[in-house]
C-alpha positions, 0 to 999 in steps of 0.5 A: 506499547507494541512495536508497529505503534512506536515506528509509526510514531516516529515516522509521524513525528520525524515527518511532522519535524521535518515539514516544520523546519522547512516551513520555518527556514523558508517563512522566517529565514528566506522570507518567502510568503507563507503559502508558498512556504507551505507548498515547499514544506510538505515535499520534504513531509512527504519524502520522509513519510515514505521512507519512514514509513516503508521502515515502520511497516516493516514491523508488520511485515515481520510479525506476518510472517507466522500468519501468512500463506505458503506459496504452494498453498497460494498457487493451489487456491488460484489453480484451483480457481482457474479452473472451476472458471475454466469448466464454467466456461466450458458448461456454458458454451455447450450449453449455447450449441446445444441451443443453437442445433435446437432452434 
């Protein structure tokens, strides 16, 4: 099984653990109502999915880095972009004083 899957279902399962001990401890052991119980319980769902899940992508993250785009070879592509944007404007604004002297 590939890397990626098994963090993810571990973080999964940790978070799916921790939501139900809550719910648990506060239904059983508190005595709270149970939609009250289970607004409570998805907070610590929530806390664990997050810093579990900034763990489980970091697999990705770390396979990426073969794949990924050099800064340089980034910085070209958006230069190269503002550019063409920035002779695009520059046609089109010549183009409207020409048409202003015409008429």
């Amino acid at each position: 099984m590939n890397k990626l899957w098994v963090r993810w279902v571990i973080a999964v399962a940790l978070s799916v653990m921790a939501f139900v001990a809550c719910w648990a401890s506060l239904k059983f052991g508190v005595r709270i109502d149970t939609a009250v119980a289970l607004g409570w319980a998805i907070l610590p769902f929530s806390v664990v999915l997050a810093l579990t899940g900034v763990w489980a992508d970091a697999a990705r993250r770390e396979g990426d880095k073969d794949h990924a785009p050099t800064s340089s070879k980034v910085t070209r592509i958006v230069q190269s972009q503002r550019a063409g944007d920035k002779a695009q404007q520059l046609q089109v604004g010549r183009d409207l004083r020409i048409n202003e002297k015409d008429g």
